[in-house]
C-alpha positions in Angstrom: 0.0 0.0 0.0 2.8 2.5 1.1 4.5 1.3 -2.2 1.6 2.4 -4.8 0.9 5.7 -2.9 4.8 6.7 -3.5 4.7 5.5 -7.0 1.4 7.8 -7.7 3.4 10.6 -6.0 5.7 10.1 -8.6 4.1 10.4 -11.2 2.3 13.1 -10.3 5.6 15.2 -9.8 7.1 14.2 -13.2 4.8 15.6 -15.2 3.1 19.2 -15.4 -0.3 19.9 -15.3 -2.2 20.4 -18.1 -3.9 23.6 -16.7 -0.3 25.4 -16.1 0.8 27.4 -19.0 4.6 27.5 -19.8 5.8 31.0 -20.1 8.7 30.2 -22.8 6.1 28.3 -24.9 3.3 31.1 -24.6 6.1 33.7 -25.8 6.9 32.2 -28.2 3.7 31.6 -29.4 2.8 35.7 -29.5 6.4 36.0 -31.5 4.7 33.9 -34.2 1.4 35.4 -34.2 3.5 39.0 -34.3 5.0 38.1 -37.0 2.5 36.6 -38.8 0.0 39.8 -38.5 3.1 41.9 -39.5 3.4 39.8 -42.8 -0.1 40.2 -43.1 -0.5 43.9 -43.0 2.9 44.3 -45.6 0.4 42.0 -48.1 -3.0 44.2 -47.8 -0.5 47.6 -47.7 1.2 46.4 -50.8 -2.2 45.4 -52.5 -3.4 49.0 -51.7 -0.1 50.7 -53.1 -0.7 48.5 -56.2 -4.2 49.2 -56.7 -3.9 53.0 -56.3 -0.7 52.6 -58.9 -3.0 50.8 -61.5 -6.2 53.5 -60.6 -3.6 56.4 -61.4 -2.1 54.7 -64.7 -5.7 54.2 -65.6 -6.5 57.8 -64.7 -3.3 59.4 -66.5 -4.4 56.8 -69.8 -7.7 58.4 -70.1 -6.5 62.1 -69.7 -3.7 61.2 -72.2 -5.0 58.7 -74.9 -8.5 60.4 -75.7 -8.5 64.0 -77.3 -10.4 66.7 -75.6 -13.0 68.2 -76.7 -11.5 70.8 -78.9 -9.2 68.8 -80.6 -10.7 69.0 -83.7 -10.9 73.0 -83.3 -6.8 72.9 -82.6 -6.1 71.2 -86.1 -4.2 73.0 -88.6 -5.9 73.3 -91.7 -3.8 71.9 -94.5 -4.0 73.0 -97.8 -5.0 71.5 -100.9 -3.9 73.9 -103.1 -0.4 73.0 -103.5 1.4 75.5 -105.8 -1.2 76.8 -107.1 0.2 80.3 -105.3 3.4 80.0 -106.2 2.3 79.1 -110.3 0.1 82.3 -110.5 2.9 84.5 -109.5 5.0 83.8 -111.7 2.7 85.3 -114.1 2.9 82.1 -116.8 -0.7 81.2 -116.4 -3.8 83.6 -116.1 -6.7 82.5 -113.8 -10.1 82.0 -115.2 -13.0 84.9 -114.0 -15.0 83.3 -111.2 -18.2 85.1 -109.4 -18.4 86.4 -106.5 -19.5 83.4 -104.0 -21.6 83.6 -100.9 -20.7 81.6 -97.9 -23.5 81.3 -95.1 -22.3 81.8 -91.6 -20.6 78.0 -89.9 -22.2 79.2 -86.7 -25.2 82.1 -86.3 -26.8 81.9 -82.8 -27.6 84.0 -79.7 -26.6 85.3 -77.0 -28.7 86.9 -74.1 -27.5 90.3 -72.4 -30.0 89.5 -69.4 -29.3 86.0 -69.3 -25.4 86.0 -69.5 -25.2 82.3 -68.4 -27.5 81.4 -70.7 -26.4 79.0 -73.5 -27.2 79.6 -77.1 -29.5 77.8 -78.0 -29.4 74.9 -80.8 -31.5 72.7 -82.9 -34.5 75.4 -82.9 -35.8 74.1 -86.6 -34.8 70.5 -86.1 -37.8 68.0 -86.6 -37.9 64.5 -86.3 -38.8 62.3 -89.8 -39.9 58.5 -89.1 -37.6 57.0 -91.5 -34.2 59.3 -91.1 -34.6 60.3 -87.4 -34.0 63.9 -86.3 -33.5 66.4 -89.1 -31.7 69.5 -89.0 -32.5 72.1 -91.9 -29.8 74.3 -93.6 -31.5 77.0 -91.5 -29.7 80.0 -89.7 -31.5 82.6 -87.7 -30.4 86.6 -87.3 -31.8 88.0 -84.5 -31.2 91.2 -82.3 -33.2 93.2 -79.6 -31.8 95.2 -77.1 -31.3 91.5 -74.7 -30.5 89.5 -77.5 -27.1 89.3 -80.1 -26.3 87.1 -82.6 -22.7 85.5 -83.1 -21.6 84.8 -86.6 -18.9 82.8 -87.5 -17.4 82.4 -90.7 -14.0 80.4 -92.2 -12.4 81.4 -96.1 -11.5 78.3 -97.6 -11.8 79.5 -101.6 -8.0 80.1 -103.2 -7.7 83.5 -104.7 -11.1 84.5 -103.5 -9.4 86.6 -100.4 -11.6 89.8 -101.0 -14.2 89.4 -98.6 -17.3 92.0 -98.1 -19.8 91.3 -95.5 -23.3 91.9 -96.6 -26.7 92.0 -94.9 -29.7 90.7 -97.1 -33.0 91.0 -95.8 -36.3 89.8 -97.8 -38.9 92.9 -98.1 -41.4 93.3 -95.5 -45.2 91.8 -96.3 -42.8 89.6 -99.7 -43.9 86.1 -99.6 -41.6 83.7 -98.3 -40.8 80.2 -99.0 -41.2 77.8 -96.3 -38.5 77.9 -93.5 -38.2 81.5 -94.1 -39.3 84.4 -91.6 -38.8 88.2 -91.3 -40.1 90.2 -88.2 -38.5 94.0 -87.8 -39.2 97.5 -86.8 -38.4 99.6 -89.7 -35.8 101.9 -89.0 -33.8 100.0 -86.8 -30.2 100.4 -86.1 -27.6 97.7 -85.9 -23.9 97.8 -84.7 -21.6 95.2 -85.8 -18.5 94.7 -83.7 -15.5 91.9 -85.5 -14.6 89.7 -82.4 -11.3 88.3 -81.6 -11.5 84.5 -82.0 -8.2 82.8 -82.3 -10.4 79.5 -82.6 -13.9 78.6 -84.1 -16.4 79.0 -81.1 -18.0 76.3 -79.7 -21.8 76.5 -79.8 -22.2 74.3 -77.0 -20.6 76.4 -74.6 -21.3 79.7 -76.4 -23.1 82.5 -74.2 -23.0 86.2 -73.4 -20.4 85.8 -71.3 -18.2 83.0 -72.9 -18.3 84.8 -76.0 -15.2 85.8 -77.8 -14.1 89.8 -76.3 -14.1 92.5 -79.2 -10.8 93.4 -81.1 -9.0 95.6 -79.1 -8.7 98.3 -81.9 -11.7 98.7 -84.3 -13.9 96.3 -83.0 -16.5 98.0 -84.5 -17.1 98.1 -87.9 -20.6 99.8 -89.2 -23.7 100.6 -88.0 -26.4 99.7 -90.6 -29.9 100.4 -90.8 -32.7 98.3 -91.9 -35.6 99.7 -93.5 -37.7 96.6 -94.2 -37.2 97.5 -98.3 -35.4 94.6 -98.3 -32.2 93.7 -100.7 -28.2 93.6 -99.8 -26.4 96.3 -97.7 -22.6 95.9 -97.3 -21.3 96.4 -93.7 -17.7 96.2 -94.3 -14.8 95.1 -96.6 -12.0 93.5 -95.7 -8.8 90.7 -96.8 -9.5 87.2 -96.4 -6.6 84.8 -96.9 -7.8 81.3 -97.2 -8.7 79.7 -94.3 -8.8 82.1 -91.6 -11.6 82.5 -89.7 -13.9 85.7 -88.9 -16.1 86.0 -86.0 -18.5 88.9 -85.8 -21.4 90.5 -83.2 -24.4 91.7 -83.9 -26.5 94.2 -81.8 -28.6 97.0 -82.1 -26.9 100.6 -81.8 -26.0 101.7 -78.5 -29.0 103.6 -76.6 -31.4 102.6 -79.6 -34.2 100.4 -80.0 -34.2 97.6 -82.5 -36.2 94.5 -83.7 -34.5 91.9 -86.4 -35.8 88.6 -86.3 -34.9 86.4 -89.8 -35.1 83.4 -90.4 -33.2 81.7 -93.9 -34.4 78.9 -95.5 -32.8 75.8 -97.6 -32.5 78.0 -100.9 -32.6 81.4 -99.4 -29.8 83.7 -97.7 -30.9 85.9 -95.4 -29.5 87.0 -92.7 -25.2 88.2 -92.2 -23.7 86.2 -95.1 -19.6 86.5 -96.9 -19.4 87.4 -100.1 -16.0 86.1 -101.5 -14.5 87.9 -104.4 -11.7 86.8 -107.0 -8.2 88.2 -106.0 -5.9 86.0 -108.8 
């Protein structure tokens, strides 16, 4: 009996408990866990570094490989008539007579003096057709009122038609008109028009009073002209054209003055502010 109850004590002092925790063994297990959660967090901060690398590349792609929005108004226009200067200078061939040709404004639209935020607005005549979709008419409007100008823009591309006169052409009052066309106007009423300095064609979507392109800064304007309601072509101003530059005018009634132009052109009609192009070779 004394033998068994010596070798139980035994046994119970050779071996630990279960419930007694080693402190060499429990610090070593933190270590591990330490490192292991450092490792961890180097993996989700490298993730992040590379994800906000690949979301800028992405972002500098897209502000690099697509063209902005006036691209196409930064192009150079190139010329297709290669020495065709140079072979009428040297006086061995003798250009044919050509007419006079009219060239309707690129761009006519308004502008509002009370509304300077206001866009211009587009697409005023456009009408939808069940078998082509929307429509848009070969239609420009000239209006003017004391709130309201028109912007015209207009680009030379004839060769050796560089004489450029700027003509108004209004239909009688009470003359029928075809369809498309309109005329409303006071009689009598006096218009200013100003030559705007527009390195660049404008952009209609953006285009307002107070977007719009400033005046030259030395004889901006150019004639006052007024309409009668007889009708026929008045001349506002004569200038040089070389081929493909662009001209950008402003319309509005005198200063202090009362006016009322509201025209509408139609597809085989041209009234309005039009360029008439003259021969120069």
């Amino acid at each position: 009996m004394a033998h068994r109850e010596a070798e139980y004590e035994v046994l119970l002092s050779g071996h630990d408990s279960l419930d007694v925790d080693r402190p060499e063994e429990h610090s070593q297990s933190l270590q591990t866990v330490s490192r292991l959660a450092l490792w961890l967090g180097a993996l989700v901060l490298l993730v992040g570094l590379t994800d906000l690398a690949a979301l800028a590349y992405t972002a500098h792609l897209a502000a690099t490989v697509f063209a902005p929005k006036d691209f196409a108004a930064r192009l150079e226009y190139a010329s297709p008539y290669i020495g065709l200067k140079e072979l009428y200078e040297s006086g061995r061939v003798n250009a044919s007579a050509i007419e006079p040709i009219t060239i309707r404004p690129r761009v006519s639209a308004q502008v509002f003096v009370d509304e300077p935020d206001r866009f211009a607005p587009r697409g005023e005549h456009d009408y939808w057709h069940e078998q082509y979709g929307t429509l848009s008419p070969n239609e420009r409007r000239l209006r003017v009122s004391p709130e309201v100008h028109t912007i015209l823009q207009f680009r030379a591309i004839d060769f050796g038609m560089e004489d450029c006169r700027l003509v108004i052409t209004l239909p009688a009052l009470n003359a029928p008109l075809e369809r498309g066309a309109s005329l409303s106007l006071t009689p009598g009423s006096r218009l200013d028009v100003f030559r705007l300095d527009a390195p660049r064609p404008v952009d209609v979507q953006t285009l307002s009073y107070r977007t719009r392109p400033p005046p030259l800064a030395v004889g901006a304007k150019l004639a006052t002209v007024v309409v009668d309601g007889k009708g026929g072509d008045v001349e506002v101003t004569r200038f040089a054209c070389p081929w493909s530059s662009l001209h950008v005018f402003e319309v509005a009634c005198a200063e202090g003055t009362e006016c009322a132009l509201d025209v509408w052109s139609s597809q085989n009609t041209t009234y309005g502010i039009n360029l008439v192009q003259h021969q120069t070779v």
